[in-house]
Chimera marker file (.cmm) of the C-alpha trace (Angstrom):
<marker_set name="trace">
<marker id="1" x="-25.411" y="18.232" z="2.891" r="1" g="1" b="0" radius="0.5"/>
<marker id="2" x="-25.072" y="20.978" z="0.085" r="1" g="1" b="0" radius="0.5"/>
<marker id="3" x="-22.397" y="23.449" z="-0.077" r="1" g="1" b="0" radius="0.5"/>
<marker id="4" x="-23.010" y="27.100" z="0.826" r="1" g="1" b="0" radius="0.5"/>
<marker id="5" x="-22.120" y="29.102" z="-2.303" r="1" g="1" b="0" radius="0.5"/>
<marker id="6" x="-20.602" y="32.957" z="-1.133" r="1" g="1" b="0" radius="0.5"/>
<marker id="7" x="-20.143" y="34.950" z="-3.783" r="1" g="1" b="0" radius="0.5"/>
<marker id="8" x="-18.858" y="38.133" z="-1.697" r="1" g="1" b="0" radius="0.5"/>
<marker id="9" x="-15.557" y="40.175" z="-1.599" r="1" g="1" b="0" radius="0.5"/>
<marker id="10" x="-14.762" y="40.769" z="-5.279" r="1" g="1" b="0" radius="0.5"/>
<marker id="11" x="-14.229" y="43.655" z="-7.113" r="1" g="1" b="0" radius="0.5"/>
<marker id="12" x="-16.093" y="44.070" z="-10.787" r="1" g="1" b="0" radius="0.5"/>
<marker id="13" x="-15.855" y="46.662" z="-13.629" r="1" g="1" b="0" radius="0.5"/>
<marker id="14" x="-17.131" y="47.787" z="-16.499" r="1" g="1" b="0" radius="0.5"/>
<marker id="15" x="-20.166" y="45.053" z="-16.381" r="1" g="1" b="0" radius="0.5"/>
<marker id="16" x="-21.876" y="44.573" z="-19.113" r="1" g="1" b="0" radius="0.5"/>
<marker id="17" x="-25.892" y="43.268" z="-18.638" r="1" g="1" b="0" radius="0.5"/>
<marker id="18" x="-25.098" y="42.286" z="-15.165" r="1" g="1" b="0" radius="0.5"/>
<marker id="19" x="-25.662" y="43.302" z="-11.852" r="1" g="1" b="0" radius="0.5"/>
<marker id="20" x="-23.372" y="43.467" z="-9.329" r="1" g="1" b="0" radius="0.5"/>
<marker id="21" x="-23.840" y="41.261" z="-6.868" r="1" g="1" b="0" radius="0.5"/>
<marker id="22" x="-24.347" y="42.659" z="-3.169" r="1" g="1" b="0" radius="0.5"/>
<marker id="23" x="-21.190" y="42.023" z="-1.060" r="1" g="1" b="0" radius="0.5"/>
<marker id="24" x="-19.486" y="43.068" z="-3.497" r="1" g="1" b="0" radius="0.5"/>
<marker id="25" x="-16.732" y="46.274" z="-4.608" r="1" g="1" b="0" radius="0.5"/>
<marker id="26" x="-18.660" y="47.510" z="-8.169" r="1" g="1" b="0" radius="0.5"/>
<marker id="27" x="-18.490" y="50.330" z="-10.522" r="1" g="1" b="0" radius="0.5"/>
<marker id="28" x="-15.102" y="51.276" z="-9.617" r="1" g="1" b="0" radius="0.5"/>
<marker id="29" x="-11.451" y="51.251" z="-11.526" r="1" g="1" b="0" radius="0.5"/>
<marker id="30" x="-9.895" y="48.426" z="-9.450" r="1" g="1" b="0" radius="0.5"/>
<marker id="31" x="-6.626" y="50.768" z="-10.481" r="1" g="1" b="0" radius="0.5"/>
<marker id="32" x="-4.246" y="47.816" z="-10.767" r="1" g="1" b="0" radius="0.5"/>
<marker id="33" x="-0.660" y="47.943" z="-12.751" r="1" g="1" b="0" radius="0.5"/>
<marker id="34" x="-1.811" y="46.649" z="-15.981" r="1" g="1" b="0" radius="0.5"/>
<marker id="35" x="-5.831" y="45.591" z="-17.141" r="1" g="1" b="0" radius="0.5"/>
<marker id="36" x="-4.550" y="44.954" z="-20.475" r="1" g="1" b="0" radius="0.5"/>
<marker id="37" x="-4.783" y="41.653" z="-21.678" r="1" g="1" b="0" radius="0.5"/>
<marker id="38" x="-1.474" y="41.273" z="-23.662" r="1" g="1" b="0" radius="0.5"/>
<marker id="39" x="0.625" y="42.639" z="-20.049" r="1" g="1" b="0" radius="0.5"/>
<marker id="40" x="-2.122" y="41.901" z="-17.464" r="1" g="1" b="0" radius="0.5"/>
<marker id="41" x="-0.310" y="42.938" z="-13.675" r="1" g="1" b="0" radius="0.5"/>
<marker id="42" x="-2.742" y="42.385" z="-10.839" r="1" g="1" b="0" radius="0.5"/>
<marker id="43" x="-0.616" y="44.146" z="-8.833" r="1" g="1" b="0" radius="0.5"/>
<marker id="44" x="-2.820" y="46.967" z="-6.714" r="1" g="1" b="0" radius="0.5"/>
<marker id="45" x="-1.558" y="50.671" z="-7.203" r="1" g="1" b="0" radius="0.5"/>
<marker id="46" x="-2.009" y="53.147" z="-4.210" r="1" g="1" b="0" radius="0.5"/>
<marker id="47" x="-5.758" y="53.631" z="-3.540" r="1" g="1" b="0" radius="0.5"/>
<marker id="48" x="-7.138" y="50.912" z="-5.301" r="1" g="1" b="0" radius="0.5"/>
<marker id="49" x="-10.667" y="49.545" z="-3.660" r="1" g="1" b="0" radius="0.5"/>
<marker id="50" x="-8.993" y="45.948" z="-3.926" r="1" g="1" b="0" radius="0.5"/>
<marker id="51" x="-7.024" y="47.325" z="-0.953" r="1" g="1" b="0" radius="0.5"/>
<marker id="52" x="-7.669" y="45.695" z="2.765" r="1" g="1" b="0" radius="0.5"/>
<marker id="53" x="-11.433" y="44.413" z="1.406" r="1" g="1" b="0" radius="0.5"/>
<marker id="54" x="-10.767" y="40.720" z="1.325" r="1" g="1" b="0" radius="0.5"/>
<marker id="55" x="-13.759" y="39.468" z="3.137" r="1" g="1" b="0" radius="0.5"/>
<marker id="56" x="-12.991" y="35.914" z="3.764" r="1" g="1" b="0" radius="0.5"/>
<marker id="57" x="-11.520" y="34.945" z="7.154" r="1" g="1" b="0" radius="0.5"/>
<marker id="58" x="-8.675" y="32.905" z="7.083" r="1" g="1" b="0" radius="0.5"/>
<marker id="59" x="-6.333" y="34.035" z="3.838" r="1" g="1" b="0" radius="0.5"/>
<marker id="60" x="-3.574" y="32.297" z="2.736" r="1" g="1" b="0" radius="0.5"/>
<marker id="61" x="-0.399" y="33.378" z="4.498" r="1" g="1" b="0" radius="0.5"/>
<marker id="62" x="1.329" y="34.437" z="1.494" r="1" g="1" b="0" radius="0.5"/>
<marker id="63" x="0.651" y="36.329" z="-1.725" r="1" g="1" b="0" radius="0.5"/>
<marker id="64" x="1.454" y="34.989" z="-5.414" r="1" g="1" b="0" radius="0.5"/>
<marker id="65" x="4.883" y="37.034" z="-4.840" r="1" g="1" b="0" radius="0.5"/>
<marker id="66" x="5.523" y="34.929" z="-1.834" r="1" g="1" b="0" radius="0.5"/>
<marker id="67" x="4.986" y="38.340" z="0.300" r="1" g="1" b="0" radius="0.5"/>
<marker id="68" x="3.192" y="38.094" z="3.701" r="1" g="1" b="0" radius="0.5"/>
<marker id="69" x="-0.569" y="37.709" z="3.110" r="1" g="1" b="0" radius="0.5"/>
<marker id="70" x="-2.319" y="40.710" z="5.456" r="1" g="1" b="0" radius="0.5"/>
<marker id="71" x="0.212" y="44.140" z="5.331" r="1" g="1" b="0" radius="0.5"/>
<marker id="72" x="-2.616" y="46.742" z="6.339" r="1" g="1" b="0" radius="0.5"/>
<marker id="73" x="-5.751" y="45.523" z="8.391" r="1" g="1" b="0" radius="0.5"/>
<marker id="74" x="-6.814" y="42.425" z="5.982" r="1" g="1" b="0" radius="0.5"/>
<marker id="75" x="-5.923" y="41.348" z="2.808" r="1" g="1" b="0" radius="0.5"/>
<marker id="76" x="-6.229" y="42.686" z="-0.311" r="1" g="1" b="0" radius="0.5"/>
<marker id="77" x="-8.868" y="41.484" z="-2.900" r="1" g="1" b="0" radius="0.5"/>
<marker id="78" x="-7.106" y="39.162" z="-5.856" r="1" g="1" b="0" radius="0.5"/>
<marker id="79" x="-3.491" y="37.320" z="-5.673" r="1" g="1" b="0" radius="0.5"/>
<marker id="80" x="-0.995" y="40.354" z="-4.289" r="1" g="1" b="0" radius="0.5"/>
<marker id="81" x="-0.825" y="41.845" z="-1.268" r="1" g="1" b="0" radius="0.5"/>
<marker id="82" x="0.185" y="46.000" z="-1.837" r="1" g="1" b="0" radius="0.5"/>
<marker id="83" x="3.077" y="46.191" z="0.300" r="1" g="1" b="0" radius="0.5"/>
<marker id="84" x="2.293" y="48.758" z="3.504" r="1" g="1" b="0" radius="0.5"/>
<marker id="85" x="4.468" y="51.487" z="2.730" r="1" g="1" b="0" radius="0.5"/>
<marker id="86" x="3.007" y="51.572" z="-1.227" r="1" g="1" b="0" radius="0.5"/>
<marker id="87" x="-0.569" y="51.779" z="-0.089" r="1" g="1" b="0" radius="0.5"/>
<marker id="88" x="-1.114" y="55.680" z="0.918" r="1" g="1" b="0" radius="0.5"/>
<link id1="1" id2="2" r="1" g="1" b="0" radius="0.2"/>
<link id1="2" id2="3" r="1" g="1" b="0" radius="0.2"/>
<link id1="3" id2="4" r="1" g="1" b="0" radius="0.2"/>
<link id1="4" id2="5" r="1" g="1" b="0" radius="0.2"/>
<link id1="5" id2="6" r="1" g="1" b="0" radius="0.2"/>
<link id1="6" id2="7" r="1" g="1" b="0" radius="0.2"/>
<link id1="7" id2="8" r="1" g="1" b="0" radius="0.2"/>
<link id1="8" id2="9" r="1" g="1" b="0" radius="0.2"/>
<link id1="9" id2="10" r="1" g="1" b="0" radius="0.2"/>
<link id1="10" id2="11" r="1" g="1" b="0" radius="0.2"/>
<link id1="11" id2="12" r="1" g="1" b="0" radius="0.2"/>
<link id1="12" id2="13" r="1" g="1" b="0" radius="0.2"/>
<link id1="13" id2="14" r="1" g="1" b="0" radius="0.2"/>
<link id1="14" id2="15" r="1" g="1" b="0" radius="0.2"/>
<link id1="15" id2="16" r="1" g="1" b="0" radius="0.2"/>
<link id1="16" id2="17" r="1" g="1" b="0" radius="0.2"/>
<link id1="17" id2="18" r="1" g="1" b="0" radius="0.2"/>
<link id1="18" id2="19" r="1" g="1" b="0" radius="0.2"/>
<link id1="19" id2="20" r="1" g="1" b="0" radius="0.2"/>
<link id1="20" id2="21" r="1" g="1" b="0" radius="0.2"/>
<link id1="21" id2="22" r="1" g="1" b="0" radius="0.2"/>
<link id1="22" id2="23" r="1" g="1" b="0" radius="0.2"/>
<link id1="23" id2="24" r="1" g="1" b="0" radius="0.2"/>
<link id1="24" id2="25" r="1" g="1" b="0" radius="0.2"/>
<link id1="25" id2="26" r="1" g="1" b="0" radius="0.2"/>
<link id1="26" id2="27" r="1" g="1" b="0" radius="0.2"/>
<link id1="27" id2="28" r="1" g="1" b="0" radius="0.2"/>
<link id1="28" id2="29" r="1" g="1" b="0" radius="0.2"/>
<link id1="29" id2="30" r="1" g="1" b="0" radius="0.2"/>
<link id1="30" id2="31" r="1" g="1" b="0" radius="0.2"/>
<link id1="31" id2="32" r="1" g="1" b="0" radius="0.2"/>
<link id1="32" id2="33" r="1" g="1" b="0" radius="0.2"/>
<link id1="33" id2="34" r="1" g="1" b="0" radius="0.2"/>
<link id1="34" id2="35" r="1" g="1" b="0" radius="0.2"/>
<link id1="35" id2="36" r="1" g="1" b="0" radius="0.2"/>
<link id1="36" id2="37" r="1" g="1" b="0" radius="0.2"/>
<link id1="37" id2="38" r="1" g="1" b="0" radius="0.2"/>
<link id1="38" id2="39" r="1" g="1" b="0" radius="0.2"/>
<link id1="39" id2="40" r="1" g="1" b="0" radius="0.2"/>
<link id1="40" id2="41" r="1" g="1" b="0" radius="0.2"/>
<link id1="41" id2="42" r="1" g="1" b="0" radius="0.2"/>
<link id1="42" id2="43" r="1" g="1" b="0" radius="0.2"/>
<link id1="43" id2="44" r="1" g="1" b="0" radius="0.2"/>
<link id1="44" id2="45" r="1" g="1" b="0" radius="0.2"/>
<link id1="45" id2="46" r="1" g="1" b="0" radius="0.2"/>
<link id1="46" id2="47" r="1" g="1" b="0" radius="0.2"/>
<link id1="47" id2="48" r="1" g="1" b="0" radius="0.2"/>
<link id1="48" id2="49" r="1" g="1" b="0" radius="0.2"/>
<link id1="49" id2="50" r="1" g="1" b="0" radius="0.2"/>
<link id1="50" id2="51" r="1" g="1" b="0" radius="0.2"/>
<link id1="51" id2="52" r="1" g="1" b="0" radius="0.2"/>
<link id1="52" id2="53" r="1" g="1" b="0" radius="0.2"/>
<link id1="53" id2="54" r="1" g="1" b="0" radius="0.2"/>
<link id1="54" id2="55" r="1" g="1" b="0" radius="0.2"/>
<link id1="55" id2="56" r="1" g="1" b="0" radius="0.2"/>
<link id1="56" id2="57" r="1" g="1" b="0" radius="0.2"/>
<link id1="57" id2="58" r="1" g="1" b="0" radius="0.2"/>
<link id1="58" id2="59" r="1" g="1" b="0" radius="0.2"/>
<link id1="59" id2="60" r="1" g="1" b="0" radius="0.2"/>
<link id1="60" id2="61" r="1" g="1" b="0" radius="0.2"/>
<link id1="61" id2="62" r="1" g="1" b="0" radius="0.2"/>
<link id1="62" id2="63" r="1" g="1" b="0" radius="0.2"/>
<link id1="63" id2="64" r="1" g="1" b="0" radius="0.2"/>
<link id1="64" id2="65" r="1" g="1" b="0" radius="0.2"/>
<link id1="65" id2="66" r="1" g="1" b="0" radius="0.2"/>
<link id1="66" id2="67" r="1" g="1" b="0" radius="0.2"/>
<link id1="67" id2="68" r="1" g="1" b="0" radius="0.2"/>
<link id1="68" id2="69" r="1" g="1" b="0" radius="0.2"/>
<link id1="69" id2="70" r="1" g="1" b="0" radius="0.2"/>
<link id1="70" id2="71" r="1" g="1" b="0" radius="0.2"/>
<link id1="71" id2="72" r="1" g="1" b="0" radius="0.2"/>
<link id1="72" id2="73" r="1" g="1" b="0" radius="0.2"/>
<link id1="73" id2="74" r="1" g="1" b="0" radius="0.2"/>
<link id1="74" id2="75" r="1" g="1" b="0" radius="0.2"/>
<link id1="75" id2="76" r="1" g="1" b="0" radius="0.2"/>
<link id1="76" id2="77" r="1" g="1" b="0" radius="0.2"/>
<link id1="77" id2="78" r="1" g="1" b="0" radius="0.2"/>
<link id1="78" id2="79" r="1" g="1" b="0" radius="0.2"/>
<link id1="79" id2="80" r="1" g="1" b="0" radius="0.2"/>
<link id1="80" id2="81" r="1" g="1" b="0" radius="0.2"/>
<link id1="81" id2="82" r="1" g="1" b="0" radius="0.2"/>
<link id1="82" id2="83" r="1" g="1" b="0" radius="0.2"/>
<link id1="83" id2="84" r="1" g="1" b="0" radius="0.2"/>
<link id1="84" id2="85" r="1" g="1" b="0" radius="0.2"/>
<link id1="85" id2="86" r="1" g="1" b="0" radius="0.2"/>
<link id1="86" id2="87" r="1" g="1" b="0" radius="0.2"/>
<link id1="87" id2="88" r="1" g="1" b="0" radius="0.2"/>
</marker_set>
């Protein structure tokens, strides 16, 4: 049988000539450490949308740091996990 394809649960910015797809976090500064290419930090700052909007429903345990996985009510879009007590 074919493979079902989701493409839900991301976050995109600044798209150029392409539509966000539903399902999806758009238009909105995903406010993480560093976007810059040279120093990129996917870490999540406080109040990023990235934060508990991880749609699919078994994560992996852990985070890139090696932190637990979920810290707030699911996990956090991309590799890191923002630590509970950083996220208000």
């Amino acid at each position: 049988s074919a493979a079902r394809v989701e493409f839900i649960g991301n976050v995109f910015w600044r798209l150029k000539g392409f539509p966000c797809p539903s399902g999806n976090a758009c238009l909105r500064d995903p406010r993480l450490a560093d976007m810059g290419l040279g120093n990129f930090d996917p870490r999540p700052l406080p109040g990023s949308p990235v934060i508990d909007r991880a749609t699919r429903g078994d994560p992996a345990d852990r985070d890139f740091f090696g932190r637990p996985r979920v810290s707030g009510t699911t996990a956090d879009v991309g590799a890191v996990e923002l630590p509970v007590p950083a996220r208000r």
